[in-house]
N, C-alpha and C positions, 0 to 999 in steps of 0.2 A: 795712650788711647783708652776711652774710658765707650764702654759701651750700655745704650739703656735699652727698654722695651717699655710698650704702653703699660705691659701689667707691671712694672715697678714697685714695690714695695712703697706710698707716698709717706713712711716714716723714712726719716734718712738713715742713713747706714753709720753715720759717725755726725759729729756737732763742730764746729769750729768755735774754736776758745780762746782764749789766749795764745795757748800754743798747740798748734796740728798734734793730730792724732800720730800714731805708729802705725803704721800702713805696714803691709805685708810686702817683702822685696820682692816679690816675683809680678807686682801689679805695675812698678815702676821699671822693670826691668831693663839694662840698658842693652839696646841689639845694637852691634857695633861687629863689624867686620875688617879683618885687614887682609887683603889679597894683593898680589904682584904680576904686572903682565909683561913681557915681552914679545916681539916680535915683529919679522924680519921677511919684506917683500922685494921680489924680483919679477921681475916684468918684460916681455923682448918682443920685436912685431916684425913678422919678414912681411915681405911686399914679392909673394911667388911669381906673378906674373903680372901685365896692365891689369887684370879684372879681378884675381885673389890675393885675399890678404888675409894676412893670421897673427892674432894675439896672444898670447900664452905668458902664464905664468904664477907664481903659488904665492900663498903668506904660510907662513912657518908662525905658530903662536903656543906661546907660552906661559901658562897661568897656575899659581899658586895660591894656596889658599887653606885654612885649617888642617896645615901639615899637611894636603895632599896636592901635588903636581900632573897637569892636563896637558898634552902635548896634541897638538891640530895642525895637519897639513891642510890647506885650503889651493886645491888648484883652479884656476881657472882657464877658458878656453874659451875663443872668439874668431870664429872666419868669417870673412865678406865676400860674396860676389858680386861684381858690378855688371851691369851690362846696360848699354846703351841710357835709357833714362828711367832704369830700375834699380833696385839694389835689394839684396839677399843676406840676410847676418843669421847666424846660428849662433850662442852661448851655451857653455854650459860650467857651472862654476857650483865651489862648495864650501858654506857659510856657517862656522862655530863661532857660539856668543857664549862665553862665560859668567854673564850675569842674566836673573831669572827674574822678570815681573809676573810676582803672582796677582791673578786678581780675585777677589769672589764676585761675582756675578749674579749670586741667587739670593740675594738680602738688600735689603732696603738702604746699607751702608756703604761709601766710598772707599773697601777696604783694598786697599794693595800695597804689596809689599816689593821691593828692589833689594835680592839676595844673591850673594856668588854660588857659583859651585861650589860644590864641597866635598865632604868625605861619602857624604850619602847621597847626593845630589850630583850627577855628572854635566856637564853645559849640553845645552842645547845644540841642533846641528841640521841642517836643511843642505837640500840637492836642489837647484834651481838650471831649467831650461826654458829657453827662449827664443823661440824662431820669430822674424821681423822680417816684413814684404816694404820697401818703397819704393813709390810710382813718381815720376816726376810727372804729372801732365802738362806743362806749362813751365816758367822762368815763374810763373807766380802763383800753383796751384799746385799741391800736395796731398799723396793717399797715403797712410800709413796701415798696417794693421799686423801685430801681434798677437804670437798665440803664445802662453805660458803653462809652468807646472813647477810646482812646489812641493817635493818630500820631507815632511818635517819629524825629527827624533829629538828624546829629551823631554818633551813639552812637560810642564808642571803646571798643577791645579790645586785650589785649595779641595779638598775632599769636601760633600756636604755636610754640611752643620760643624765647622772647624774649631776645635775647642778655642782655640784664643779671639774666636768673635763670637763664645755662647755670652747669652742675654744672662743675665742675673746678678748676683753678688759681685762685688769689683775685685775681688778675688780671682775669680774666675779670669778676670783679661790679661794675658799674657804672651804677646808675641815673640818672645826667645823659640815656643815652642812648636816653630813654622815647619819644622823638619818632619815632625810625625802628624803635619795637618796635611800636607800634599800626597798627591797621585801624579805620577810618572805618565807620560802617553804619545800615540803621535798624530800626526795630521799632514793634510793634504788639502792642494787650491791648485784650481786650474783656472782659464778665462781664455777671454779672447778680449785686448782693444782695439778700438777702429778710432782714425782722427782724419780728417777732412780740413786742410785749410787752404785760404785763396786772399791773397793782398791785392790792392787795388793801390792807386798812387796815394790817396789817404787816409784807406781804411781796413783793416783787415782782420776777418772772420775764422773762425775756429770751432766746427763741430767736432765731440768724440761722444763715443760709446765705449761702455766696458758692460761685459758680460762676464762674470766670479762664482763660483762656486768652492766654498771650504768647507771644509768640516775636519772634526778631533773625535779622538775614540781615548779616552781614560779607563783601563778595569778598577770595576767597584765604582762608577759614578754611569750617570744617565742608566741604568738598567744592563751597562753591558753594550749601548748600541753605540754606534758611529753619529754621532747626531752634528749637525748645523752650528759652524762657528759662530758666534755669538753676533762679532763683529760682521759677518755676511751680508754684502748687500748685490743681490743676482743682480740687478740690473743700475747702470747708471748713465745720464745723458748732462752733457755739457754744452754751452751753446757761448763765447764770446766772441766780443767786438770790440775793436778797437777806434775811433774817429780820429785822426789829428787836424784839425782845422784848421790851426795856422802851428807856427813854429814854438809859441807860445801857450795855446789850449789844449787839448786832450778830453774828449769824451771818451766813455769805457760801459760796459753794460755785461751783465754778468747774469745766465739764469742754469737753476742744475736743478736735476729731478733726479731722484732714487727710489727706490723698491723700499719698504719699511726692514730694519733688521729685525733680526727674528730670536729668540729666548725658550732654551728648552724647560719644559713643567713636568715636574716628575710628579708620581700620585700624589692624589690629596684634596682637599676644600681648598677653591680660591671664591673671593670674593674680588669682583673689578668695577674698580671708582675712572670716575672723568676728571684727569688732573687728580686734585686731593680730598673732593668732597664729597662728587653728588655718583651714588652708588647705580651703577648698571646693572651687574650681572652677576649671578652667581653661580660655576660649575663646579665638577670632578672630576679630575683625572685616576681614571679608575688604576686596578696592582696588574704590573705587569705592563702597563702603557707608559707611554710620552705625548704631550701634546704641543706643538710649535704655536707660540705667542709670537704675533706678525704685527709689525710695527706700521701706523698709516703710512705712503706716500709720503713722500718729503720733498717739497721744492720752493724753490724764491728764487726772487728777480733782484738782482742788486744793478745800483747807475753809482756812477763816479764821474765829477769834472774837474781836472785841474788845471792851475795857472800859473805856467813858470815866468818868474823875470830876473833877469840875467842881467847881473849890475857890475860890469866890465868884466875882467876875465879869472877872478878870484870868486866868486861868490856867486849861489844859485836860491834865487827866494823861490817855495812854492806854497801857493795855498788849494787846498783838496779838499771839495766837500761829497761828501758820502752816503750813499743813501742805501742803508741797508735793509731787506726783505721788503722793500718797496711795495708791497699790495699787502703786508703785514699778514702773512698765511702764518697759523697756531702750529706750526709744524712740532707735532710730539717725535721726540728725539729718545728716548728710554724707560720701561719701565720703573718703579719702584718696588722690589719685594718684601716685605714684612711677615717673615716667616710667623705661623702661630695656627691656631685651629679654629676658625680655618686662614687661611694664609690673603693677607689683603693686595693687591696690584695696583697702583698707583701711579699715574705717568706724570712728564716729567714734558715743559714745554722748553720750546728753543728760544731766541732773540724773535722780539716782536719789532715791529720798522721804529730803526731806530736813526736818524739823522745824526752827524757827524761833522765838522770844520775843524783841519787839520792846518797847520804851519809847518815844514821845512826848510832846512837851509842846508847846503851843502861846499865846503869849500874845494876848488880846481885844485 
């Protein structure tokens, strides 16, 4: 990983010759990991009566790693109530991950890293619950809706300004030294989804909503506050359809709208461009604040038609053409951060309507 900035030095740092220069081992450094997992699930479901029922059962996990050894009991727990043309589920189960994607977030760079636990690093580990309402109205119409909640311990971040992604000398880039670049923390997400669907003899619809709320609290990062998971998006609305016309065709129509995600600003100068050029705005986020950077609305329409043919009873042709963000919306998907004084913001656009013709085949 070699990292630059605008103010680069435009002398280079070394000349290539004949033969490469001596580079400094810690610029090339190789990060390489060897960890071992085991583990061991059991699972049983009684059937209490016609209307209760219960699932239960744990994974036992076993993870090794730079001479240190993790033991995780994960139990999980699942009852149903049926009645009549409803049904009633509660979950509640508990989820350890031994390996850690860290990412940075606050730099204009794709940096992440995939690290195990370790001596200094314990894994990750969340409490998740789940209650789920379904309605049957119909043989052909369905209400579902879920309410959730997520405890989450472990989490890891890179700390601001991480030495193995400071800007300068190539000296400076070295990720062996991920251990003393993170902050330890935990987080929380709740929601609620709703989904609505209804088949007809050839066609069938599918509205949902989710409504999310997460957030992480790292000490020594964000000011100290509980701020807005990065990933967060409060709101999202889906809308498919399915057509089958004949036995052979297949119409399909796809549209989804979300809330923009959102980015926390710690003090400082920014300066905010459109895309990569043309400059809008310039603020401060004054000492002792945070300011939430809210992403536009996001939505497109996508169509799909495909065409099967069935050439006896070995072989399935189809051809699929595709038509994505179909009214071609500029949907900005992320900022760009380029740390510096003052700090520039730079967005970052999605798939513009791109059309598509696809070929498969499938053997019976």
């Amino acid at each position: 990983m070699v990292a630059y900035s605008d103010q680069q030095d435009p002398e280079p740092l070394f000349s290539i010759e004949r033969d490469l220069p001596q580079l400094s081992d810690a610029l090339f450094d190789e990060l390489s990991f060897r960890s071992r997992q085991a583990s061991v699930f059991v699972e049983d479901q009684w059937d209490l009566t016609q209307y209760w029922k219960i699932n239960m059962g744990f994974n036992a996990l076993l993870f090794n790693s730079d001479q240190q050894c993790y033991f995780a009991l994960q139990p999980r727990f699942n009852i149903i109530h049926e009645f009549k043309s409803q049904s009633l589920a509660l979950s509640i189960n508990k989820l350890s991950q031994s390996q850690h994607l860290i990412t940075a977030n606050d730099n204009g760079l794709p940096n992440e890293l995939w690290v195990p636990a370790s001596r200094n690093i314990r894994p990750q580990n969340s409490w998740n619950l789940d209650l789920t309402w379904t309605y049957l109205l119909s043989d052909k119409t369905t209400i579902k809706s879920s309410v959730f909640l997520k405890k989450l311990s472990g989490l890891i971040t890179f700390q601001d300004n991480p030495g193995y992604l400071s800007y300068g000398s190539l000296d400076n880039v070295d990720a062996s030294i991920w251990e003393s670049d993170v902050l330890t923390g935990d987080g929380e997400s709740w929601g609620i989804e709703n989904s609505f669907s209804h088949h007809w003899t050839r066609f069938s619809l599918q509205l949902n909503y989710t409504f999310l709320k997460s957030s992480r609290y790292f000490a020594g990062k964000n000011l100290g506050y509980s701020v807005p998971y990065e990933f967060e998006v409060p709101h999202t609305v889906n809308i498919l359809g399915l057509w089958q016309i004949n036995k052979n065709v297949n119409l399909g129509v796809t549209w989804q709208l979300s809330s923009g995600t959102r980015y926390n600003l710690i003090p400082g100068d920014y300066d905010l461009y459109d895309k990569s050029e043309y400059f809008l705005d310039q603020f401060t986020v004054e000492d002792e604040n945070l300011d939430l950077l809210i992403m536009p609305i996001y939505h497109r329409l996508d169509l799909s038609a495909s065409y099967m043919i069935n050439r006896g009873d070995k072989i399935k042709h189809q051809f699929k053409l595709s038509l994505l963000n179909l009214y071609d919306r500029r949907n900005i998907i992320f900022p760009r951060i380029y740390r510096g004084d003052p700090t520039d913001i730079r967005f970052s656009e999605g798939l513009p309507f791109i059309p598509s013709l696809s070929y498969h085949f499938s053997f019976n």
